[in-house]
CHARMM internal coordinates of N, CA and C (Angstrom, degrees):
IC EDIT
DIST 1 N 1 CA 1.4475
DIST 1 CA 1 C 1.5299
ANGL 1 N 1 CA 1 C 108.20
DIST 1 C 2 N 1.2703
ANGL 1 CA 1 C 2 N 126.34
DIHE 1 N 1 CA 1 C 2 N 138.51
DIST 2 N 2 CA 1.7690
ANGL 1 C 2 N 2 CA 131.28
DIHE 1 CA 1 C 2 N 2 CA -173.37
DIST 2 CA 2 C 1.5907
ANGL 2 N 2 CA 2 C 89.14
DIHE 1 C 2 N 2 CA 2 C -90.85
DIST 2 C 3 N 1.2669
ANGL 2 CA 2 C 3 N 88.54
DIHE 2 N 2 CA 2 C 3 N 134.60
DIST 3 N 3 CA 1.8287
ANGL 2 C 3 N 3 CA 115.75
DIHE 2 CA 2 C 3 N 3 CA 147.21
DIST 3 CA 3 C 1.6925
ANGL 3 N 3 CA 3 C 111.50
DIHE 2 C 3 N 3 CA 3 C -4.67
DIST 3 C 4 N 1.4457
ANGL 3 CA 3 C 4 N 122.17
DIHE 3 N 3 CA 3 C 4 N -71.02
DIST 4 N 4 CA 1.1025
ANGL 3 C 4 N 4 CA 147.06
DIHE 3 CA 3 C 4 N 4 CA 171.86
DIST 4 CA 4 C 1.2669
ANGL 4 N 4 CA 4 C 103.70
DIHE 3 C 4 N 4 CA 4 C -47.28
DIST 4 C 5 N 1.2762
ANGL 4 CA 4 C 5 N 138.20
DIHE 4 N 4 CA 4 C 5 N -80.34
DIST 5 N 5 CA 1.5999
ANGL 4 C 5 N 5 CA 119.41
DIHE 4 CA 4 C 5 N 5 CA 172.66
DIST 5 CA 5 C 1.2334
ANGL 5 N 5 CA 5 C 132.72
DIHE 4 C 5 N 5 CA 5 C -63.21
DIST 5 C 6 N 1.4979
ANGL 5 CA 5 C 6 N 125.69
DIHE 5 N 5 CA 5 C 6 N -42.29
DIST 6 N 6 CA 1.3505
ANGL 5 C 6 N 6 CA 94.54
DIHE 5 CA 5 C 6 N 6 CA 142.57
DIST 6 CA 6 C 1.0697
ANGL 6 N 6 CA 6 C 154.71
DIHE 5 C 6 N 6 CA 6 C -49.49
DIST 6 C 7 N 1.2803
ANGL 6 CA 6 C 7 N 137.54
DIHE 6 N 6 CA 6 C 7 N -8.72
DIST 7 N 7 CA 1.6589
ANGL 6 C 7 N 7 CA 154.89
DIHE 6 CA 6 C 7 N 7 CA 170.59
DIST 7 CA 7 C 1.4758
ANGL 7 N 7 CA 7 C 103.00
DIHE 6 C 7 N 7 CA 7 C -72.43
DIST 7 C 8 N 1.7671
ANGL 7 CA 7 C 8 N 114.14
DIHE 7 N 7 CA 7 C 8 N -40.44
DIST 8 N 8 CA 1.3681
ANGL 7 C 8 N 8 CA 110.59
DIHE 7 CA 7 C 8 N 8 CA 175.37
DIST 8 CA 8 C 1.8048
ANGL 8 N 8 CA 8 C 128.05
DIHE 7 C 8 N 8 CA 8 C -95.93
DIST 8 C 9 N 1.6181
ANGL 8 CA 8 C 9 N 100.76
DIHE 8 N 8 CA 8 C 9 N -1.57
DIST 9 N 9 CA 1.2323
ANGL 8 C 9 N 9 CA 101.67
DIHE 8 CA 8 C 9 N 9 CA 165.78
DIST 9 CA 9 C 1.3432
ANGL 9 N 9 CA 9 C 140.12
DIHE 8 C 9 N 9 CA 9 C -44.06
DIST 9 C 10 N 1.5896
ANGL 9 CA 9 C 10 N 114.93
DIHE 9 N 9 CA 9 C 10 N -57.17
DIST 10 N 10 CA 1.7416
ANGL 9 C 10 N 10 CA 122.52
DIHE 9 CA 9 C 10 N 10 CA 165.17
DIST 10 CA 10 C 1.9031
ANGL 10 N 10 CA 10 C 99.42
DIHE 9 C 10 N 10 CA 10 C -50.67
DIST 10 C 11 N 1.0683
ANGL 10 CA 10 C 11 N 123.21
DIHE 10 N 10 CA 10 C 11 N 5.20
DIST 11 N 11 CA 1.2657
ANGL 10 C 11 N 11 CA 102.06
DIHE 10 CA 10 C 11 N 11 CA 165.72
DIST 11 CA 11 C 1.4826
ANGL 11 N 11 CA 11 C 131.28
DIHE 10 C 11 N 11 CA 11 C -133.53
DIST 11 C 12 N 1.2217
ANGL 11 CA 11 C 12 N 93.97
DIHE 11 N 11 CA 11 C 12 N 19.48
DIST 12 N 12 CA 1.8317
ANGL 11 C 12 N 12 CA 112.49
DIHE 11 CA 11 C 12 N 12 CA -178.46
DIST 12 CA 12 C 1.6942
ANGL 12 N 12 CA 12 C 92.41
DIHE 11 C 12 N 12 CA 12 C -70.17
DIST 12 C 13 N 1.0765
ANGL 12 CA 12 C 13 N 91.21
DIHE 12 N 12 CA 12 C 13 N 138.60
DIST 13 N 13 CA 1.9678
ANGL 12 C 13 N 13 CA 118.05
DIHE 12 CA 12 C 13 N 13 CA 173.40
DIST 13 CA 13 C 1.6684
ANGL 13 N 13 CA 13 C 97.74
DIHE 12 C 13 N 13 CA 13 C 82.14
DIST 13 C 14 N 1.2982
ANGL 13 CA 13 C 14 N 126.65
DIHE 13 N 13 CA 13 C 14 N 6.80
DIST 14 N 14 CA 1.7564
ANGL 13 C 14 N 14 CA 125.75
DIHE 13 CA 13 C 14 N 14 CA -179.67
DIST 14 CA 14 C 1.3967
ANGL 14 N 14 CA 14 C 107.88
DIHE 13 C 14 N 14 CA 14 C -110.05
DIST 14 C 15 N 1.5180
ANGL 14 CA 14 C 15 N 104.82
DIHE 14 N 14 CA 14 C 15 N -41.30
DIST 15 N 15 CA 1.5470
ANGL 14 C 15 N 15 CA 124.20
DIHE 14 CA 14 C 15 N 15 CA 178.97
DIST 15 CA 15 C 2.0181
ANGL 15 N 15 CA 15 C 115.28
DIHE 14 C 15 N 15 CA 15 C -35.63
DIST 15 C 16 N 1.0273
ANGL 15 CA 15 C 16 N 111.40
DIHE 15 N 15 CA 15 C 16 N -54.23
DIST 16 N 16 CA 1.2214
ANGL 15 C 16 N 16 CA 122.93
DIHE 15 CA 15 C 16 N 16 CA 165.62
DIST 16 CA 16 C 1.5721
ANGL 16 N 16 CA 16 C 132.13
DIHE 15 C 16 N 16 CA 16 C -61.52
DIST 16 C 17 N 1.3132
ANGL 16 CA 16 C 17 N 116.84
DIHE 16 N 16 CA 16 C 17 N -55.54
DIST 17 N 17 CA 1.4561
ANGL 16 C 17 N 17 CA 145.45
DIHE 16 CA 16 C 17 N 17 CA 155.95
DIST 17 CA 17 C 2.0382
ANGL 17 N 17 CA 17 C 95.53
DIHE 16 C 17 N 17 CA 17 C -34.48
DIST 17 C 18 N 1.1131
ANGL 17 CA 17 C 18 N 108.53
DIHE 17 N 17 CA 17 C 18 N -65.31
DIST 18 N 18 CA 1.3245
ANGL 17 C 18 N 18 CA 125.31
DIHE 17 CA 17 C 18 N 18 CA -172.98
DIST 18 CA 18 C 1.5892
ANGL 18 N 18 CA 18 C 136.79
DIHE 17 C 18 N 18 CA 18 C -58.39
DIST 18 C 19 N 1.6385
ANGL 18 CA 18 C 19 N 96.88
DIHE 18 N 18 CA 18 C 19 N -29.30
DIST 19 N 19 CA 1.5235
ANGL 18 C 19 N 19 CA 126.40
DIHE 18 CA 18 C 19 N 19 CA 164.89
DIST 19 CA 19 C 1.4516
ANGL 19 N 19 CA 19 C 96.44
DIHE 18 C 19 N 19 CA 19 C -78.02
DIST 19 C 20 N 1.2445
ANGL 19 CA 19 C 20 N 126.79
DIHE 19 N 19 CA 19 C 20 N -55.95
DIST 20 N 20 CA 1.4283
ANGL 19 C 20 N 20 CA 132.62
DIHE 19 CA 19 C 20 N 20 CA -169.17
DIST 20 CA 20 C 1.6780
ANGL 20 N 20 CA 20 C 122.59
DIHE 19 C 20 N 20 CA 20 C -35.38
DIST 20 C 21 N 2.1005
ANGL 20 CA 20 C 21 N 97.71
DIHE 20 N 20 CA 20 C 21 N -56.91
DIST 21 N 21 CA 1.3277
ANGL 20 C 21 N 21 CA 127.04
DIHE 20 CA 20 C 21 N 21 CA -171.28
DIST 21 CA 21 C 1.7117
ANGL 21 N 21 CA 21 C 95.96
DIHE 20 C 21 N 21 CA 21 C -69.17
DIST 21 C 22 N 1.2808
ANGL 21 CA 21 C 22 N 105.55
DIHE 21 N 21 CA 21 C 22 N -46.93
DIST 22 N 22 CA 1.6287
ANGL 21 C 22 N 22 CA 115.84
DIHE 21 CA 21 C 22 N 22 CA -170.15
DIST 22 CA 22 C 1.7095
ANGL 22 N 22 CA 22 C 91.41
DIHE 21 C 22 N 22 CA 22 C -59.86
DIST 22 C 23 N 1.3208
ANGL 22 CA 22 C 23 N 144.02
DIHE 22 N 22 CA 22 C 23 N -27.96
DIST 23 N 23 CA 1.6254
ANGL 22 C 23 N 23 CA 118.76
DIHE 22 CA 22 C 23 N 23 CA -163.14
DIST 23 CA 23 C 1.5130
ANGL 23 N 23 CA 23 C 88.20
DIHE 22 C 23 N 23 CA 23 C -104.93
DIST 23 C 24 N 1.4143
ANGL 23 CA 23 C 24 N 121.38
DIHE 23 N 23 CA 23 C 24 N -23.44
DIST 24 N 24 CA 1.3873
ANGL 23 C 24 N 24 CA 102.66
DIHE 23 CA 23 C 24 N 24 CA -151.10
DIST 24 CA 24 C 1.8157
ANGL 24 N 24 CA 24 C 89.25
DIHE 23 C 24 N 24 CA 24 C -80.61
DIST 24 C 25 N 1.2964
ANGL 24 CA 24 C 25 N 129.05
DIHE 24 N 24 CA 24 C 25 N -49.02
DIST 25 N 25 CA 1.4839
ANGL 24 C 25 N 25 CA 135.09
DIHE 24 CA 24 C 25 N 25 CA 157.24
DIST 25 CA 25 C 1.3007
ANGL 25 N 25 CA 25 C 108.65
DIHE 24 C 25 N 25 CA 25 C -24.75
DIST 25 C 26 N 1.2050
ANGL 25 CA 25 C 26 N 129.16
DIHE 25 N 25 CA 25 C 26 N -34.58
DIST 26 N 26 CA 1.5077
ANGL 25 C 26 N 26 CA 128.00
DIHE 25 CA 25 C 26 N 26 CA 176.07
DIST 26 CA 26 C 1.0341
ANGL 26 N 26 CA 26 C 109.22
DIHE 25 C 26 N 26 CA 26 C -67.98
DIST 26 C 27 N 1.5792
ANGL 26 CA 26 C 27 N 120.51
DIHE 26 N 26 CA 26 C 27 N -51.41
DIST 27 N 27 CA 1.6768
ANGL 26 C 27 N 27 CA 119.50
DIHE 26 CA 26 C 27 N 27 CA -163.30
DIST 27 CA 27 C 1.5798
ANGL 27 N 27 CA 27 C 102.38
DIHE 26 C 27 N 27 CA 27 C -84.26
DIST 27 C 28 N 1.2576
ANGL 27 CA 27 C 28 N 117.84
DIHE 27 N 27 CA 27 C 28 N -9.94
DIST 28 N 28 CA 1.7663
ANGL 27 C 28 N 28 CA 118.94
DIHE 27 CA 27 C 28 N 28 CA 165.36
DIST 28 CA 28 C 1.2934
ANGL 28 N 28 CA 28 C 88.84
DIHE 27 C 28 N 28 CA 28 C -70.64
DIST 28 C 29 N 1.1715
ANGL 28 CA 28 C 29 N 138.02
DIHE 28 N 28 CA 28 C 29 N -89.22
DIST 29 N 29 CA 1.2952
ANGL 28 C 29 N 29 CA 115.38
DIHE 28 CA 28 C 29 N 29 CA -162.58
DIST 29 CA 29 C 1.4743
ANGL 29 N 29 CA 29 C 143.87
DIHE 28 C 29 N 29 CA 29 C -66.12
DIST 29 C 30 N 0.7908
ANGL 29 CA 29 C 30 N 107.86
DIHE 29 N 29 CA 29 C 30 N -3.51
DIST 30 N 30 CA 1.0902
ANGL 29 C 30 N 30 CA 124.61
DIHE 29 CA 29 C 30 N 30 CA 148.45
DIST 30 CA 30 C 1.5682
ANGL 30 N 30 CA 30 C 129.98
DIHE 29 C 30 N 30 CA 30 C -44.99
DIST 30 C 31 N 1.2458
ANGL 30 CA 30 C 31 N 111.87
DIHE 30 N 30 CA 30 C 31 N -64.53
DIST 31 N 31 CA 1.5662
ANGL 30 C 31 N 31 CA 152.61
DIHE 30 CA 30 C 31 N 31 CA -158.49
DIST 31 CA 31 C 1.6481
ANGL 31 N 31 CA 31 C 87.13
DIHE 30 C 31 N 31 CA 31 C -82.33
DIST 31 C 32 N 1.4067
ANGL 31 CA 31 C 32 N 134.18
DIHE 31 N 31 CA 31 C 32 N -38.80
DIST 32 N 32 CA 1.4267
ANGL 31 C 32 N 32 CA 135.02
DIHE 31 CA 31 C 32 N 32 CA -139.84
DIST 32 CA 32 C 1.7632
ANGL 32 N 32 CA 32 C 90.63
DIHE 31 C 32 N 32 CA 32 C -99.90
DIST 32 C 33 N 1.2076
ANGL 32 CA 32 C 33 N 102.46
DIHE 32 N 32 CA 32 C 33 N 132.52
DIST 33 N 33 CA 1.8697
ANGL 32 C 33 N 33 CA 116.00
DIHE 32 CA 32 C 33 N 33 CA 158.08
DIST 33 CA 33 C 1.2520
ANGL 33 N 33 CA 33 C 109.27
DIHE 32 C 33 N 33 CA 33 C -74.68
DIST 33 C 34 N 1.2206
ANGL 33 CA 33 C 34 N 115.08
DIHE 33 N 33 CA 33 C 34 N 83.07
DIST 34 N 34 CA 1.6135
ANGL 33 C 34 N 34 CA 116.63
DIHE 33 CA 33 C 34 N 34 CA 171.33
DIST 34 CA 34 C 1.2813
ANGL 34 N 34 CA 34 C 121.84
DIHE 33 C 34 N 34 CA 34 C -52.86
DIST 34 C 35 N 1.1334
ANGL 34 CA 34 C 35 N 123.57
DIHE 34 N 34 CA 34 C 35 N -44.17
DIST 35 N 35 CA 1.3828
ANGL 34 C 35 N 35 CA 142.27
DIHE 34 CA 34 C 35 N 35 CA 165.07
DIST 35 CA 35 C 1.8598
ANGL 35 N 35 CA 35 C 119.17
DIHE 34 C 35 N 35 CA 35 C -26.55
DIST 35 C 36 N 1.5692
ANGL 35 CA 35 C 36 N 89.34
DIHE 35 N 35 CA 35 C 36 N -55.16
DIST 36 N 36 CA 1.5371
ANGL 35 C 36 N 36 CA 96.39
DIHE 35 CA 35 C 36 N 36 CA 178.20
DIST 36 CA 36 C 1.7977
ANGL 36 N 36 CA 36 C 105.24
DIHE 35 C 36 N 36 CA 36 C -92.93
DIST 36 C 37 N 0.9165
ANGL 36 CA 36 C 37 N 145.90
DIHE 36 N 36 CA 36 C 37 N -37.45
DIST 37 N 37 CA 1.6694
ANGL 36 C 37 N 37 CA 141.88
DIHE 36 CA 36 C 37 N 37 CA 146.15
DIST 37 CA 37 C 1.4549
ANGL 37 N 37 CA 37 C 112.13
DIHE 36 C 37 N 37 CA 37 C -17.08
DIST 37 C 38 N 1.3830
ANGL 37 CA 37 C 38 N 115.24
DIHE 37 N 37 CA 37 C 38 N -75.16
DIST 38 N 38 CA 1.1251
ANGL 37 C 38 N 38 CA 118.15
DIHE 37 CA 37 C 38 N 38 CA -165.63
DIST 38 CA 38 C 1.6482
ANGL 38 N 38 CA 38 C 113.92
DIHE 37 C 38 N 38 CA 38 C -123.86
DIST 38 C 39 N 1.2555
ANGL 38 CA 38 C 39 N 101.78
DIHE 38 N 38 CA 38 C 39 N 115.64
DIST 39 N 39 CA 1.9045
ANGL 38 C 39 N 39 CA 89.28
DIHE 38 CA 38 C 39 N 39 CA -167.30
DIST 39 CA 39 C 1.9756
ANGL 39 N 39 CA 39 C 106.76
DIHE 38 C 39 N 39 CA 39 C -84.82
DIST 39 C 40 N 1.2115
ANGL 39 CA 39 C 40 N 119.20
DIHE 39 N 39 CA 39 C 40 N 133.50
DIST 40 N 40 CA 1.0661
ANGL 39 C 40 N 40 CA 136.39
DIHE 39 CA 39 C 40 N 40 CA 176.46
DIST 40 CA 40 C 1.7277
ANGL 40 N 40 CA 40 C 106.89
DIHE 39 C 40 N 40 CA 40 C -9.26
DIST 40 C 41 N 1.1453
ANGL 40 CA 40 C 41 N 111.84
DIHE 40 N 40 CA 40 C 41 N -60.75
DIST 41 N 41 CA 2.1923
ANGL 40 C 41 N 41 CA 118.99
DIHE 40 CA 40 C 41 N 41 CA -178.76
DIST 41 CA 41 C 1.6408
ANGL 41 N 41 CA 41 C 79.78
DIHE 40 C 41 N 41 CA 41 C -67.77
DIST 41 C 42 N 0.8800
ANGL 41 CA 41 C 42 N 153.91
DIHE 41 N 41 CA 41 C 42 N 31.37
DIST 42 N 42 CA 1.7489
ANGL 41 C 42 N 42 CA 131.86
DIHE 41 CA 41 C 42 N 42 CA 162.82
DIST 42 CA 42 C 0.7536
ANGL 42 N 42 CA 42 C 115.99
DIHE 41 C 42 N 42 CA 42 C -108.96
DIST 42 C 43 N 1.5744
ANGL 42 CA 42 C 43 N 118.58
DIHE 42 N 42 CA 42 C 43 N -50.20
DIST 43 N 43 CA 1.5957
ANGL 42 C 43 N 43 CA 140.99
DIHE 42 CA 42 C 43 N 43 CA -170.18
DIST 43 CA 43 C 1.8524
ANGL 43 N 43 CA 43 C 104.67
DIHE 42 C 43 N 43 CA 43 C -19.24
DIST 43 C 44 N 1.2275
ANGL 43 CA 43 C 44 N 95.07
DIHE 43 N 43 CA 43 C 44 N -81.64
DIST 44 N 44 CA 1.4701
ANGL 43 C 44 N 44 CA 106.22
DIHE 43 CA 43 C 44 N 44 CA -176.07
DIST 44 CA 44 C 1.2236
ANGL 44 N 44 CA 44 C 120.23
DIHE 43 C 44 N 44 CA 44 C -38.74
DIST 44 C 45 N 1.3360
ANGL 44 CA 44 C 45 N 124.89
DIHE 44 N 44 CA 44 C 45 N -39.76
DIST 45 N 45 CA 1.7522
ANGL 44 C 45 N 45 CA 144.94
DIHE 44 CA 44 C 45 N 45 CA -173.70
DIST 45 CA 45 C 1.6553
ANGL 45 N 45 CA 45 C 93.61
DIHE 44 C 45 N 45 CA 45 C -70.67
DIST 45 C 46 N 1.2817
ANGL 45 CA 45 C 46 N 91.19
DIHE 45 N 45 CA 45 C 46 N -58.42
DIST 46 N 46 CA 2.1512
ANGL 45 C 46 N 46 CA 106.35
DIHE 45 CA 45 C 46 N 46 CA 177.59
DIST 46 CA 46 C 1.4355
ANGL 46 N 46 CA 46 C 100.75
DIHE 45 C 46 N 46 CA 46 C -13.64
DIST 46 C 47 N 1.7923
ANGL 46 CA 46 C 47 N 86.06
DIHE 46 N 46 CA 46 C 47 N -92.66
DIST 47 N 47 CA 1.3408
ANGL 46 C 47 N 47 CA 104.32
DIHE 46 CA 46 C 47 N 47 CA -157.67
DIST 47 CA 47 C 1.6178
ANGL 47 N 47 CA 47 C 114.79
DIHE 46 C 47 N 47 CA 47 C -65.63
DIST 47 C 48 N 0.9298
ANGL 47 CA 47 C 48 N 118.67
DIHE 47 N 47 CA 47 C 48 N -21.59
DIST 48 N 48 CA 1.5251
ANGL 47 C 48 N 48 CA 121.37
DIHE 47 CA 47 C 48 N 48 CA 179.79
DIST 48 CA 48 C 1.5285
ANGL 48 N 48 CA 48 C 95.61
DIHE 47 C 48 N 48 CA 48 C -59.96
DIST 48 C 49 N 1.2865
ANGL 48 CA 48 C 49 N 129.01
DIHE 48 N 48 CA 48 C 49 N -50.32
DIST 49 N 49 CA 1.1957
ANGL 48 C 49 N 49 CA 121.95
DIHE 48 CA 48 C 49 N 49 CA -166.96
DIST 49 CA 49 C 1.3165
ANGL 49 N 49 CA 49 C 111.10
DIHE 48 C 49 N 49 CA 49 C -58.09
DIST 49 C 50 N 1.4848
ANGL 49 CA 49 C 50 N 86.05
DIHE 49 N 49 CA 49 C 50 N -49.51
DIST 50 N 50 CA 1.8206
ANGL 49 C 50 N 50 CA 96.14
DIHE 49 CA 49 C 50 N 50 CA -170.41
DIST 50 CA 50 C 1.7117
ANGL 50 N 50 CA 50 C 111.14
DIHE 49 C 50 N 50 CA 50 C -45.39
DIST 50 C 51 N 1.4313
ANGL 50 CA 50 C 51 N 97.80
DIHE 50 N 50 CA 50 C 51 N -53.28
DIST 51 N 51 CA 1.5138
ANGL 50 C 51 N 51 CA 118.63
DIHE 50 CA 50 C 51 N 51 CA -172.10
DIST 51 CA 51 C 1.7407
ANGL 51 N 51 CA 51 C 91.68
DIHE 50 C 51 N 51 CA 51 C -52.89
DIST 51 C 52 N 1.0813
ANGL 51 CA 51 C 52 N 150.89
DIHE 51 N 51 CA 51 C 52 N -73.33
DIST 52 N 52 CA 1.5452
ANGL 51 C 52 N 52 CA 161.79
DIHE 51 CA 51 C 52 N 52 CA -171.57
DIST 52 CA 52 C 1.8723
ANGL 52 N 52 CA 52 C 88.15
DIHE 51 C 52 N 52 CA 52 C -45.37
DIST 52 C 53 N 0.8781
ANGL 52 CA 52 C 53 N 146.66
DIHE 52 N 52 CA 52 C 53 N -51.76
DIST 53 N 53 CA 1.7882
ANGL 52 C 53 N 53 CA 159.13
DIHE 52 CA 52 C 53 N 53 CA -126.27
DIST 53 CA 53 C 1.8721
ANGL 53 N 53 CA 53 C 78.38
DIHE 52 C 53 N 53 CA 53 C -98.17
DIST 53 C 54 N 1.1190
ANGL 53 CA 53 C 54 N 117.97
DIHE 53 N 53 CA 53 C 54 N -63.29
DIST 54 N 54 CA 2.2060
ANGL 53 C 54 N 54 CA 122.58
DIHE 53 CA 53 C 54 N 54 CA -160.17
DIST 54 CA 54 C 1.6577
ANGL 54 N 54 CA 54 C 67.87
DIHE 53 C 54 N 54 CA 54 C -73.69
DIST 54 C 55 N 1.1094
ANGL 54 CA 54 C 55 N 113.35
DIHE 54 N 54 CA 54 C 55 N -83.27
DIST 55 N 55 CA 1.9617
ANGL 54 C 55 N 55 CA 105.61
DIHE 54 CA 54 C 55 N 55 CA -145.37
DIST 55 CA 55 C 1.3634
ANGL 55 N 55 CA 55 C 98.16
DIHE 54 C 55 N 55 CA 55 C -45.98
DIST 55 C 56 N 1.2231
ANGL 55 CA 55 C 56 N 155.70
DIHE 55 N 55 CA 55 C 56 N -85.44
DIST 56 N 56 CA 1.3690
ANGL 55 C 56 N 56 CA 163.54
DIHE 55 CA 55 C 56 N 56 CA -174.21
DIST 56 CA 56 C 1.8491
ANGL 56 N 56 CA 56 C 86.69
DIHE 55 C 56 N 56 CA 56 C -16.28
DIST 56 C 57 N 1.5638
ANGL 56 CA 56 C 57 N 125.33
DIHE 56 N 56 CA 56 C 57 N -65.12
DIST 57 N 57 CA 1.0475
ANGL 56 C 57 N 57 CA 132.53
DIHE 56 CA 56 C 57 N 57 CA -146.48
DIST 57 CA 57 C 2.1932
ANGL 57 N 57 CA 57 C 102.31
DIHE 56 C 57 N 57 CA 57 C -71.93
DIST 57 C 58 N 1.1492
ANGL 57 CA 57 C 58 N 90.79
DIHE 57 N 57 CA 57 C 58 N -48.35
DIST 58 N 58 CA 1.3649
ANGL 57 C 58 N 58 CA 92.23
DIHE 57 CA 57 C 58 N 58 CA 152.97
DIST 58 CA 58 C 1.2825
ANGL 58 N 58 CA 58 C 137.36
DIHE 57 C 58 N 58 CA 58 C -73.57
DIST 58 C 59 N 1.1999
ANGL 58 CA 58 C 59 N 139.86
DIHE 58 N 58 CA 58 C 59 N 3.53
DIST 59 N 59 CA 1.2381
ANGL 58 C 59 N 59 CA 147.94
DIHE 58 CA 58 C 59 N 59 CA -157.29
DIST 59 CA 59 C 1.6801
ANGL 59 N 59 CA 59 C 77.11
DIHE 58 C 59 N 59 CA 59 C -103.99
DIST 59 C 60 N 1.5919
ANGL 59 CA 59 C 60 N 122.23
DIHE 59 N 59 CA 59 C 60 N -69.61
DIST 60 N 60 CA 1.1175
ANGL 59 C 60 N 60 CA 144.89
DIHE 59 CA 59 C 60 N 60 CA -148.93
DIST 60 CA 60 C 2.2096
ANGL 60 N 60 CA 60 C 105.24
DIHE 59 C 60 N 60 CA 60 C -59.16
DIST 60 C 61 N 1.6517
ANGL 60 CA 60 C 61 N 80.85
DIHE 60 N 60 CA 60 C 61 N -41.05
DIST 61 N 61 CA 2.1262
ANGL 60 C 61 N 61 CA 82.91
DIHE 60 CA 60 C 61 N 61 CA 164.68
DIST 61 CA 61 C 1.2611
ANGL 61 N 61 CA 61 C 126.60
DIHE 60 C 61 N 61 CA 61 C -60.76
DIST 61 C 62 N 1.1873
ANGL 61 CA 61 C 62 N 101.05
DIHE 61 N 61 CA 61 C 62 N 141.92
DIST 62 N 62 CA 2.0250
ANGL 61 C 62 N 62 CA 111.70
DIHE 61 CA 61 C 62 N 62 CA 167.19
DIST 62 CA 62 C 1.4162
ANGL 62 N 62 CA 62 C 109.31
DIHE 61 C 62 N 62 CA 62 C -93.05
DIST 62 C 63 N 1.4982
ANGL 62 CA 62 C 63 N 113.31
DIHE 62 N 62 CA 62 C 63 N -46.74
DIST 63 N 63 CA 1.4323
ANGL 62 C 63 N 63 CA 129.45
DIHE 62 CA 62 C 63 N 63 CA -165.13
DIST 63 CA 63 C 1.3978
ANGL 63 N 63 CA 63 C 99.05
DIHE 62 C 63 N 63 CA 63 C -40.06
DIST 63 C 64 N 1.3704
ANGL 63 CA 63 C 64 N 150.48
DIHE 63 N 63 CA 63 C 64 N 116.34
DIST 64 N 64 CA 1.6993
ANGL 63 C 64 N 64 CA 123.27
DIHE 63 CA 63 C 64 N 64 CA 134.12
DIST 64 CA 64 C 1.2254
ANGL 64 N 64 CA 64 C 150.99
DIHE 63 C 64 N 64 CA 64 C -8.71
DIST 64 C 65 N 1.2661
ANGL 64 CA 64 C 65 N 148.86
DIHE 64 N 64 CA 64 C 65 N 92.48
DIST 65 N 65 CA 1.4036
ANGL 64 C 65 N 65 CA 149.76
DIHE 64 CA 64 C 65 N 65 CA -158.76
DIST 65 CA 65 C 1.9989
ANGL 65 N 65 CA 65 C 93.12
DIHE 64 C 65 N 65 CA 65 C -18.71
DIST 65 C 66 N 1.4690
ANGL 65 CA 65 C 66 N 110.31
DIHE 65 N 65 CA 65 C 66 N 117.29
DIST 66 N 66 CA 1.7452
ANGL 65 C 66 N 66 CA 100.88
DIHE 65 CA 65 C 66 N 66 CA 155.28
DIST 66 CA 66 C 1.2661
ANGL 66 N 66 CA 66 C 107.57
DIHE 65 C 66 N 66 CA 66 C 76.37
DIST 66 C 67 N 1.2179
ANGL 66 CA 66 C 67 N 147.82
DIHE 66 N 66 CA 66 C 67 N 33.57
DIST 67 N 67 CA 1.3582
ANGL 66 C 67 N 67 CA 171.10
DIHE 66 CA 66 C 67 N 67 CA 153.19
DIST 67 CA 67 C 1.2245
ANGL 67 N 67 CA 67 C 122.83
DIHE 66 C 67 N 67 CA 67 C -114.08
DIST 67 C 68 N 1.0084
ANGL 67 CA 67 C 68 N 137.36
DIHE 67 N 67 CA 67 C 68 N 141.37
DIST 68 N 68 CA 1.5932
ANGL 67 C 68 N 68 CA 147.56
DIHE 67 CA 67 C 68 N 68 CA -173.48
DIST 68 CA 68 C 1.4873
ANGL 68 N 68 CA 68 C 100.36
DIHE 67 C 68 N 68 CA 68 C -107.90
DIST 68 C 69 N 1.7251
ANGL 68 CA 68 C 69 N 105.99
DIHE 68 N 68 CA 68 C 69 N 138.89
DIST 69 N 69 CA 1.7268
ANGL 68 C 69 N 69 CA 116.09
DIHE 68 CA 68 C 69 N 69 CA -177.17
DIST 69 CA 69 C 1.6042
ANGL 69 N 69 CA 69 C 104.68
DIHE 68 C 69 N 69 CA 69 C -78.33
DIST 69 C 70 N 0.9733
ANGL 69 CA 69 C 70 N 116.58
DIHE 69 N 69 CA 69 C 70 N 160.35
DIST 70 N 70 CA 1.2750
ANGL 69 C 70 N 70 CA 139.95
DIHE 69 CA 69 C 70 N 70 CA -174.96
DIST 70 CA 70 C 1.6022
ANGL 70 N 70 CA 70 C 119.55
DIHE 69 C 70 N 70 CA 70 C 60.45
END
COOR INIT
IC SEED 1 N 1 CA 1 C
IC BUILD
């Protein structure tokens, strides 16, 4: 087996699923008035939070990235 497929093995049957989430997330943003969501003085406050909200949220998992519990 090459380098290259193994690297993409842990992700056979996600690979697809994954392109999917990635366009449909595109056309949300796209589609979205950012403007009225988030007003310009927020941005920074925003994402910081957000950014603190995944790390906190991962901190808080046991599971392994892409593994199922039990």
């Amino acid at each position: 087996m090459s380098d290259a497929s193994r690297g993409a093995a842990p992700l056979k049957g996600w690979r697809t699923l994954l392109l999917a989430l990635g366009l449909s997330t595109v056309g949300v943003l796209q589609s979205a008035d950012w403007a009225t969501i988030v007003p310009p003085q927020s941005v920074g406050p925003v994402m910081l939070g957000v950014g603190v909200a995944v790390g906190v949220l991962r901190a808080l998992t046991t599971t392994p990235i892409g593994q199922k519990e039990g």
